[in-house]
PDB file of N, H, CA, C and O in Angstrom:
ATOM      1  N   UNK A   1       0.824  -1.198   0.000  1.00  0.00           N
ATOM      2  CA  UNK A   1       0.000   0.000   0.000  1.00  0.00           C
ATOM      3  C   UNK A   1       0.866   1.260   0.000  1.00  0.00           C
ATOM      4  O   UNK A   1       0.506   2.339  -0.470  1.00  0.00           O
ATOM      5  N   UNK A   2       1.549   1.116   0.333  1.00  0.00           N
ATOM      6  H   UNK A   2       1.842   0.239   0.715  1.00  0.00           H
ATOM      7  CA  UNK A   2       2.987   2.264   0.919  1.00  0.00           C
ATOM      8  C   UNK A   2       3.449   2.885  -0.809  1.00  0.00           C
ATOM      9  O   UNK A   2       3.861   4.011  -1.085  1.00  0.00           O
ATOM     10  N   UNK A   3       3.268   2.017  -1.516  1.00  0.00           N
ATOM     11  H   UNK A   3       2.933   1.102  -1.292  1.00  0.00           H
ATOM     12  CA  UNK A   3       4.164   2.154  -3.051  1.00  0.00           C
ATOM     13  C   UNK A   3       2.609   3.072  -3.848  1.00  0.00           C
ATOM     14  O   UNK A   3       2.817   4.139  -4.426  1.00  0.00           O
ATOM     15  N   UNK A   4       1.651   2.693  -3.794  1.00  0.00           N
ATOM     16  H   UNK A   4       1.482   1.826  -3.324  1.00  0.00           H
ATOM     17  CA  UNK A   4       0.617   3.886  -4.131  1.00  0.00           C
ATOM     18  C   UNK A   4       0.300   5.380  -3.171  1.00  0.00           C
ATOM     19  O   UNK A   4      -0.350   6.404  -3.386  1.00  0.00           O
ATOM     20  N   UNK A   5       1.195   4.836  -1.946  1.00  0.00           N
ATOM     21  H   UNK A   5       1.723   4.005  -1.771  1.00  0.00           H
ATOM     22  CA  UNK A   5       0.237   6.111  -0.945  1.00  0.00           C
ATOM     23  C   UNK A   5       1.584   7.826  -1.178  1.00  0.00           C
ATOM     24  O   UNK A   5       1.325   9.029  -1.154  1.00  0.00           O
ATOM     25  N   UNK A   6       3.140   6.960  -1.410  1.00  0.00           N
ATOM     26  H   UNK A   6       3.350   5.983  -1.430  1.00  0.00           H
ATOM     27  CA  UNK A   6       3.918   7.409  -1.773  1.00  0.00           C
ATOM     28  C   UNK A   6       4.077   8.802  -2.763  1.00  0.00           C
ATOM     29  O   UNK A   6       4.342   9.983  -2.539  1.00  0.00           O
ATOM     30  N   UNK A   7       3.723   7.884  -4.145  1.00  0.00           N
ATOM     31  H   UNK A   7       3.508   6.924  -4.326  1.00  0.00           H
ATOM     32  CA  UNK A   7       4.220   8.756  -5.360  1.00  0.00           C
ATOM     33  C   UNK A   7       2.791   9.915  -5.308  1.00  0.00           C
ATOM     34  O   UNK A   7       2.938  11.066  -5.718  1.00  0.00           O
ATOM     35  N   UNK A   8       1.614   9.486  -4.826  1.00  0.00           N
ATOM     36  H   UNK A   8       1.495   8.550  -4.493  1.00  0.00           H
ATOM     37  CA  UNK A   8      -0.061  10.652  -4.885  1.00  0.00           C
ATOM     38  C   UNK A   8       0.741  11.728  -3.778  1.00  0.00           C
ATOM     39  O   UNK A   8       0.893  12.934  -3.972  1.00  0.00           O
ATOM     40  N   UNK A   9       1.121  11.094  -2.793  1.00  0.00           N
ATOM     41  H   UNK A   9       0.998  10.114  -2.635  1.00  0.00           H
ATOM     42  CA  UNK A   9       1.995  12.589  -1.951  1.00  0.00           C
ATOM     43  C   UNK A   9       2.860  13.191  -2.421  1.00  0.00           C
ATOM     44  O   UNK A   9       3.124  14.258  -1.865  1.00  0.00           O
ATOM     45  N   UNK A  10       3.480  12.888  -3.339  1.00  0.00           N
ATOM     46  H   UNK A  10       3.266  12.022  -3.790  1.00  0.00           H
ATOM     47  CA  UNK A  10       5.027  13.268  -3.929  1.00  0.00           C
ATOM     48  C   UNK A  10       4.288  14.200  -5.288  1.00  0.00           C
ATOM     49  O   UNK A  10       4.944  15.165  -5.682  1.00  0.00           O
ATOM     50  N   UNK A  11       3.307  13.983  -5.794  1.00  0.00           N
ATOM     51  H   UNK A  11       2.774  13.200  -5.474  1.00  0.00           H
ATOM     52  CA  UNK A  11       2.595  15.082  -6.955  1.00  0.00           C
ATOM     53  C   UNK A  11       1.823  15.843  -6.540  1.00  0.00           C
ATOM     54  O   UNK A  11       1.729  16.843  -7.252  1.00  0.00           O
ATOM     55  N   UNK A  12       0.879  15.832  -5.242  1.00  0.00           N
ATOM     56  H   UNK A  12       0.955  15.020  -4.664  1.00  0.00           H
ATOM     57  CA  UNK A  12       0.090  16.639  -4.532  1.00  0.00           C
ATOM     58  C   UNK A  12       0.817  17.653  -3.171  1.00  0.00           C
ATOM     59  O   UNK A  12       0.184  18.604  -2.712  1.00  0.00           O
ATOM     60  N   UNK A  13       1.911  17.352  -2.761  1.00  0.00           N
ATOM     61  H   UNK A  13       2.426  16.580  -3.134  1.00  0.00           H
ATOM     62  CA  UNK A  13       2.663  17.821  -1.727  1.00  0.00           C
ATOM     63  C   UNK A  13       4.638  18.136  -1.923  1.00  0.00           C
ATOM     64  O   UNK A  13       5.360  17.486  -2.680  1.00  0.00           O
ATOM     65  N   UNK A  14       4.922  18.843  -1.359  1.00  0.00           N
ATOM     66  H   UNK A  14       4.335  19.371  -0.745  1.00  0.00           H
ATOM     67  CA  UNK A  14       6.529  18.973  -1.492  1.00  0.00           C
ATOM     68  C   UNK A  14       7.096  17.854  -0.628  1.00  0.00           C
ATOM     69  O   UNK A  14       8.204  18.227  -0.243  1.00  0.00           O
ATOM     70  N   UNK A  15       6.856  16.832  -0.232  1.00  0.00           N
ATOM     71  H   UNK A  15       5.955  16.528  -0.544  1.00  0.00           H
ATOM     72  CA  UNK A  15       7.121  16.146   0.684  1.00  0.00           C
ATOM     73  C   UNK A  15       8.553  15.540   0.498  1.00  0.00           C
ATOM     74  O   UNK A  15       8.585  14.727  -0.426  1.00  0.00           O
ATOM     75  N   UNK A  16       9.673  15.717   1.103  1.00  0.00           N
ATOM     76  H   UNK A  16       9.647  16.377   1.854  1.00  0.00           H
ATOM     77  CA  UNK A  16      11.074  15.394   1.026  1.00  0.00           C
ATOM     78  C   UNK A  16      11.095  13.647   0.711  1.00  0.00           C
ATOM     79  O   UNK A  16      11.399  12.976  -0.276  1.00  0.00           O
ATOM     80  N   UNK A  17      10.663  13.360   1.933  1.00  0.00           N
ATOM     81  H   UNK A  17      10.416  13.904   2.735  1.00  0.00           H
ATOM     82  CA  UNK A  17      10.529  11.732   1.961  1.00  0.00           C
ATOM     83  C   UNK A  17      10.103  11.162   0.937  1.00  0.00           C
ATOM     84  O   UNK A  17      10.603  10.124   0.502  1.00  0.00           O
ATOM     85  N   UNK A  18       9.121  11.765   0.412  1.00  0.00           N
ATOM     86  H   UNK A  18       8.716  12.608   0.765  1.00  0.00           H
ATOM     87  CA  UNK A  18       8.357  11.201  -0.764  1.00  0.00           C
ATOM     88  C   UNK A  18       9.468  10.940  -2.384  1.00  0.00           C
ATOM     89  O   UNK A  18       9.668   9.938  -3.070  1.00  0.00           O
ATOM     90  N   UNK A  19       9.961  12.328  -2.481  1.00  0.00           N
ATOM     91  H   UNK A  19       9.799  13.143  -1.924  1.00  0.00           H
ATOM     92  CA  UNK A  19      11.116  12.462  -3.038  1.00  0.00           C
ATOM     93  C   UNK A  19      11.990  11.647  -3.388  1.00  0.00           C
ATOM     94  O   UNK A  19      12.202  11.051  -4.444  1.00  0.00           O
ATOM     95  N   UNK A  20      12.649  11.675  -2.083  1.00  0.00           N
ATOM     96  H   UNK A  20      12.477  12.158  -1.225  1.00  0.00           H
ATOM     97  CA  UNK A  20      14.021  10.194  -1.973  1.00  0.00           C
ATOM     98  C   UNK A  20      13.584   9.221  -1.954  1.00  0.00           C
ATOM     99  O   UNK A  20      14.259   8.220  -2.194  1.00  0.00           O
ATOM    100  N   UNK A  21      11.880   9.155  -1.566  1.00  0.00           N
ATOM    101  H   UNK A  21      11.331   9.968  -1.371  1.00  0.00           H
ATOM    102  CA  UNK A  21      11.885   7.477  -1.762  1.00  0.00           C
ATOM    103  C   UNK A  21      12.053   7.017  -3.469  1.00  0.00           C
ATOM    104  O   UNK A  21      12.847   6.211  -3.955  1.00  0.00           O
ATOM    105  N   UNK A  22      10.808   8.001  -4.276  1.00  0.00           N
ATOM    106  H   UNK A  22      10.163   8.656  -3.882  1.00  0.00           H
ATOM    107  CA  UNK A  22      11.230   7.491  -5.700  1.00  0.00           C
ATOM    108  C   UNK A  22      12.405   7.618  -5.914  1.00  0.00           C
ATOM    109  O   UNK A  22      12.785   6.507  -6.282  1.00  0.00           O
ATOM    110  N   UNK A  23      13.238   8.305  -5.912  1.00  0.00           N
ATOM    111  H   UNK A  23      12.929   9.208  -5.613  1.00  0.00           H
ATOM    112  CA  UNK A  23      14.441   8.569  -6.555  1.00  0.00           C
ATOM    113  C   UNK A  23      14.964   7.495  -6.445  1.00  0.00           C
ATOM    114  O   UNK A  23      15.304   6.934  -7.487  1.00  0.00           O
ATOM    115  N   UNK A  24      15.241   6.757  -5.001  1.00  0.00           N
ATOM    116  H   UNK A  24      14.965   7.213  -4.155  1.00  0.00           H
ATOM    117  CA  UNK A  24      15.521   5.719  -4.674  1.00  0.00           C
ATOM    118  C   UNK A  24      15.197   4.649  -5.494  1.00  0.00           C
ATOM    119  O   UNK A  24      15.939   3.961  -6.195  1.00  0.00           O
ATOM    120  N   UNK A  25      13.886   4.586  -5.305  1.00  0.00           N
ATOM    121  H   UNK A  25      13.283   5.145  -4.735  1.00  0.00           H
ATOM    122  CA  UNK A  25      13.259   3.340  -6.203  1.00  0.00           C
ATOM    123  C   UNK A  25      13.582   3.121  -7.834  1.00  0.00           C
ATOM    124  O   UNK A  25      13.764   2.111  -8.514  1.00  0.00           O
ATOM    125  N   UNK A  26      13.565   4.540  -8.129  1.00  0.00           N
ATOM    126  H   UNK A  26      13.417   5.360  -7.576  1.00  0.00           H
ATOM    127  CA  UNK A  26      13.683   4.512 -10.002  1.00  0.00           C
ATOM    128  C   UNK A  26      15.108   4.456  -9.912  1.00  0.00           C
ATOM    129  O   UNK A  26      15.368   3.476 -10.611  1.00  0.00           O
ATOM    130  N   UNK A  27      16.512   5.038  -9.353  1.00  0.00           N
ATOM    131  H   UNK A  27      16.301   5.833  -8.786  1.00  0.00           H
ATOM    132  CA  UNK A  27      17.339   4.842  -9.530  1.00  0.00           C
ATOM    133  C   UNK A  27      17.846   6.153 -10.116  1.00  0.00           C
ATOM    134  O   UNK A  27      18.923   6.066 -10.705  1.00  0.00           O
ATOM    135  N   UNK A  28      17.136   7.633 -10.051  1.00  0.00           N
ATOM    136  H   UNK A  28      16.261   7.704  -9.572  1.00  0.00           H
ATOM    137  CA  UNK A  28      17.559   8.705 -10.816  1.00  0.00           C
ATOM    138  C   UNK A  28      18.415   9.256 -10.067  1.00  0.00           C
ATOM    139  O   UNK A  28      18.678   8.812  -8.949  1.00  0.00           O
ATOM    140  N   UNK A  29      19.192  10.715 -10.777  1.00  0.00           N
ATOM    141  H   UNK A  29      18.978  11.075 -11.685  1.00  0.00           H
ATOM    142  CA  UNK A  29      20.022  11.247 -10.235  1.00  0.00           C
ATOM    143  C   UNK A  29      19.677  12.499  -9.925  1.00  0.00           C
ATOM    144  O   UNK A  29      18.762  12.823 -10.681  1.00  0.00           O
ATOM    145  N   UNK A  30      19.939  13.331  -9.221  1.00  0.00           N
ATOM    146  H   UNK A  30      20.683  13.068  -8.606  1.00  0.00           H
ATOM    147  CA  UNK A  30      19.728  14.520  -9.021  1.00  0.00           C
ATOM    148  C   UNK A  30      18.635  15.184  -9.948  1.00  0.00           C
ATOM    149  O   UNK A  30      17.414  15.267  -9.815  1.00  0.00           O
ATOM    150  N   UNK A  31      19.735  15.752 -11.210  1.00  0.00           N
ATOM    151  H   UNK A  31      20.726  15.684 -11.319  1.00  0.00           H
ATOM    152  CA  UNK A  31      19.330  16.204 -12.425  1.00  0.00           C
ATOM    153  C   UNK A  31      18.230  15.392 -12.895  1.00  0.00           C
ATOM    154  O   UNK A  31      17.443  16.145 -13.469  1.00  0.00           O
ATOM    155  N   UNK A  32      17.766  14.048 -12.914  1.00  0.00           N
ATOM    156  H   UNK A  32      18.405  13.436 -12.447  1.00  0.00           H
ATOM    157  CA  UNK A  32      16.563  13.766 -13.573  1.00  0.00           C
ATOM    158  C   UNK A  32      15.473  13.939 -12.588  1.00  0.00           C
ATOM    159  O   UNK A  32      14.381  14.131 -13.121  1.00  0.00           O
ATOM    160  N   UNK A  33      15.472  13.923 -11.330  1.00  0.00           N
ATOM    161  H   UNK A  33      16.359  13.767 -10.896  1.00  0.00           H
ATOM    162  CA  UNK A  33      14.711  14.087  -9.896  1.00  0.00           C
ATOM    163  C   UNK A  33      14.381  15.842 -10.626  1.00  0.00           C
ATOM    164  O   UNK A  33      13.281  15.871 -11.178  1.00  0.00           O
ATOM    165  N   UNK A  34      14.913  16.781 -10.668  1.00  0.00           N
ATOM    166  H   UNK A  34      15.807  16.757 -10.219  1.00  0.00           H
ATOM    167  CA  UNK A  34      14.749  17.830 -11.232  1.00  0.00           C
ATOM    168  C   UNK A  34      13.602  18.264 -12.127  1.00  0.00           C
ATOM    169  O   UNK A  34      12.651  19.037 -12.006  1.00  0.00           O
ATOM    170  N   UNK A  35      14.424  16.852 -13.788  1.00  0.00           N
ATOM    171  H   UNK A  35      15.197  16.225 -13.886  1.00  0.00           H
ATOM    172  CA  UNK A  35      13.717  17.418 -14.726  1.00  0.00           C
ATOM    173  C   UNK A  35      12.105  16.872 -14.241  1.00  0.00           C
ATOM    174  O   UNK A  35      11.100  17.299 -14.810  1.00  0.00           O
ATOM    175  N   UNK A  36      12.047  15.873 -13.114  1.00  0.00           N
ATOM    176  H   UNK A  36      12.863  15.526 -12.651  1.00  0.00           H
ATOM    177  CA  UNK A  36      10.623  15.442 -12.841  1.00  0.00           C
ATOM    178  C   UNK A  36       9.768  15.900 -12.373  1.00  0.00           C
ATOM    179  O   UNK A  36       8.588  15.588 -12.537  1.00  0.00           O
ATOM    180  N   UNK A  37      10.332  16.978 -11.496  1.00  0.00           N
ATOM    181  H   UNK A  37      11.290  17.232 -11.362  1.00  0.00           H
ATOM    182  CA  UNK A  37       9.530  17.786 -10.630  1.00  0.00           C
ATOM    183  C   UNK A  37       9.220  19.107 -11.556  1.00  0.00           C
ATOM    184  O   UNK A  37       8.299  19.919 -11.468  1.00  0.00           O
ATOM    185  N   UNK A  38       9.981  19.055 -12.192  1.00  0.00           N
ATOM    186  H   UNK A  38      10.729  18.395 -12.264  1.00  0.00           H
ATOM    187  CA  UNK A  38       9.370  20.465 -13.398  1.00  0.00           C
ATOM    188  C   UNK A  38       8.254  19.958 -14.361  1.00  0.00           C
ATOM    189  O   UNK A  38       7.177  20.535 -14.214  1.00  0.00           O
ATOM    190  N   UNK A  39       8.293  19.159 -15.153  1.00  0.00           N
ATOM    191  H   UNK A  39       9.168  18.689 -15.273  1.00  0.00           H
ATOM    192  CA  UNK A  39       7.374  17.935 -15.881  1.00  0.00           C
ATOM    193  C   UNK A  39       6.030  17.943 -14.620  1.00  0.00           C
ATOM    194  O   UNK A  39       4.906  17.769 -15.092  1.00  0.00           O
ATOM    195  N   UNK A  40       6.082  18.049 -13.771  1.00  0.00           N
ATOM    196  H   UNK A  40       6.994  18.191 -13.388  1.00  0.00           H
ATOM    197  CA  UNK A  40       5.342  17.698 -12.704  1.00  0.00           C
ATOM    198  C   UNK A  40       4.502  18.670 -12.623  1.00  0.00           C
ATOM    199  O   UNK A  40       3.289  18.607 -12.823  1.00  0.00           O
ATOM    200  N   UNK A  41       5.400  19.982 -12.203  1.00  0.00           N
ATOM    201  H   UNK A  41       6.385  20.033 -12.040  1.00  0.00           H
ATOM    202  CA  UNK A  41       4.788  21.298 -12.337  1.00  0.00           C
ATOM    203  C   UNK A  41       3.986  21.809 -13.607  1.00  0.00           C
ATOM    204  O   UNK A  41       2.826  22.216 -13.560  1.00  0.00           O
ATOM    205  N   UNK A  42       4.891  21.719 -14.924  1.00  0.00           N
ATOM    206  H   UNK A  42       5.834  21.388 -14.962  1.00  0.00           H
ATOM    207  CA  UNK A  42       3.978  22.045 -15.990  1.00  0.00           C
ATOM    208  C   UNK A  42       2.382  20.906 -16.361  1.00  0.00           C
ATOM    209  O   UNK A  42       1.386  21.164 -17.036  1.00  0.00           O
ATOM    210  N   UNK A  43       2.669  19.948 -15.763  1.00  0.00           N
ATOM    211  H   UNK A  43       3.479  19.738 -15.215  1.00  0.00           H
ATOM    212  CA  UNK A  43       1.489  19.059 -16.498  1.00  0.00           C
ATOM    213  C   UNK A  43       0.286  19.334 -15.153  1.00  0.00           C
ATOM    214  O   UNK A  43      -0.864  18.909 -15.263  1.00  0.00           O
ATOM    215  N   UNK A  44       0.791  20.148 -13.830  1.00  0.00           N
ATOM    216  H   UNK A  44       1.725  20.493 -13.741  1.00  0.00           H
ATOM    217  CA  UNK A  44      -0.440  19.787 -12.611  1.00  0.00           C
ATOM    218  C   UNK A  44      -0.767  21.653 -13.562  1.00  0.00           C
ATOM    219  O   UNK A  44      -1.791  21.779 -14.234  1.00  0.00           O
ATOM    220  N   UNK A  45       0.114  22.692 -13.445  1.00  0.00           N
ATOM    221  H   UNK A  45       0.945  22.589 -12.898  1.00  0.00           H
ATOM    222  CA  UNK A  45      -0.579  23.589 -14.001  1.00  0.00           C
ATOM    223  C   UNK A  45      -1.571  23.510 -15.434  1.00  0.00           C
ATOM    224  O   UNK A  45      -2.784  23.721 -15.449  1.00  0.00           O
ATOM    225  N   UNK A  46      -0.698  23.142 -16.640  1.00  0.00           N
ATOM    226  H   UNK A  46       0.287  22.970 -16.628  1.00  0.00           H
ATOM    227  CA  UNK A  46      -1.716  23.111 -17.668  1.00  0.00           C
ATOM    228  C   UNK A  46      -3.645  22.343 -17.301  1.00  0.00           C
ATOM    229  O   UNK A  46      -4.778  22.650 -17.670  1.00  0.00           O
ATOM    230  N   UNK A  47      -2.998  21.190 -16.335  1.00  0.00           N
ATOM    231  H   UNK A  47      -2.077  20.940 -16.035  1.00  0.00           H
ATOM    232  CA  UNK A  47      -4.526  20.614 -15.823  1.00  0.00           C
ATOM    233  C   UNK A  47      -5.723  21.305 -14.877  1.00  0.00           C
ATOM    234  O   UNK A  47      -6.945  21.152 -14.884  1.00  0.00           O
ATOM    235  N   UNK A  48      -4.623  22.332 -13.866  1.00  0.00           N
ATOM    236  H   UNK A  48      -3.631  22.457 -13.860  1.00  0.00           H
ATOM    237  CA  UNK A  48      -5.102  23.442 -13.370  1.00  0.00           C
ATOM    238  C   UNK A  48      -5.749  24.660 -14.884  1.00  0.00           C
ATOM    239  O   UNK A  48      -6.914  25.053 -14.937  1.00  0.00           O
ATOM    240  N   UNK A  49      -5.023  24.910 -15.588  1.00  0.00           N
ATOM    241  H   UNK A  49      -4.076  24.590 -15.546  1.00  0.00           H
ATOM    242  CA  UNK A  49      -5.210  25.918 -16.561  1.00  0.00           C
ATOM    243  C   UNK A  49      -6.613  25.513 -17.185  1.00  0.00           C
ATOM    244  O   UNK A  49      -7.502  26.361 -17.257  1.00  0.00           O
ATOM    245  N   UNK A  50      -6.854  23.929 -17.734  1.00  0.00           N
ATOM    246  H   UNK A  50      -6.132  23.240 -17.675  1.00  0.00           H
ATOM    247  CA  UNK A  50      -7.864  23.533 -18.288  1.00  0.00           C
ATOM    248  C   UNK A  50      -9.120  23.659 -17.337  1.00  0.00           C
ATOM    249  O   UNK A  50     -10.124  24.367 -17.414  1.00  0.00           O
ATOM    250  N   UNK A  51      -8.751  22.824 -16.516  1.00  0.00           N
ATOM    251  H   UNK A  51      -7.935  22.249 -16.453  1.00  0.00           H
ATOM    252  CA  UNK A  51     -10.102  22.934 -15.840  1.00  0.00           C
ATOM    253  C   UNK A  51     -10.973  24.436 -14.866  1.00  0.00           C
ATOM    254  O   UNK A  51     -12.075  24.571 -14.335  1.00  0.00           O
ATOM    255  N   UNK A  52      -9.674  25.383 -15.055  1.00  0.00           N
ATOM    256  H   UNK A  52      -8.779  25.273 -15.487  1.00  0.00           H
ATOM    257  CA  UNK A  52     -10.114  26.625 -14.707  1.00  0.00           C
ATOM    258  C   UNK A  52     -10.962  27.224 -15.503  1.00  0.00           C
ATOM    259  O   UNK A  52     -12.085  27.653 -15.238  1.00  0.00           O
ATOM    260  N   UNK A  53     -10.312  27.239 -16.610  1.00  0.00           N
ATOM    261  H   UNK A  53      -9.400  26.891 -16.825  1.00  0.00           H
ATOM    262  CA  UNK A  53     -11.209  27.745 -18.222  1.00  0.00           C
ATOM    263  C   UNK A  53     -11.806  26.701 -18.696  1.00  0.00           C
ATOM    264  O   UNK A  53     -12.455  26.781 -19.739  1.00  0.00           O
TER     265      UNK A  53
END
């Protein structure tokens, strides 16, 4: 249960733990932990953007 309750906190919250755990798990590095959380940001805004308008 821990492996779904994880990554929904890690896209809905800044949560550190949440963080290192994927990183951990996928095996990324810094820089791709990065490009994920930006990817993250543009796809929760554009979904914010849509469903606003």
């Amino acid at each position: 249960m821990d492996w779904i309750v994880r990554p929904i906190r890690a896209v809905f919250f800044a949560d550190e733990q949440a963080f290192n755990w994927i990183q951990k798990k996928l095996g990324l590095s810094n820089y791709q932990m990065a490009a994920l959380v930006w990817v993250k940001g543009v796809v929760i805004g554009l979904l914010l953007g849509w469903w606003l308008l």
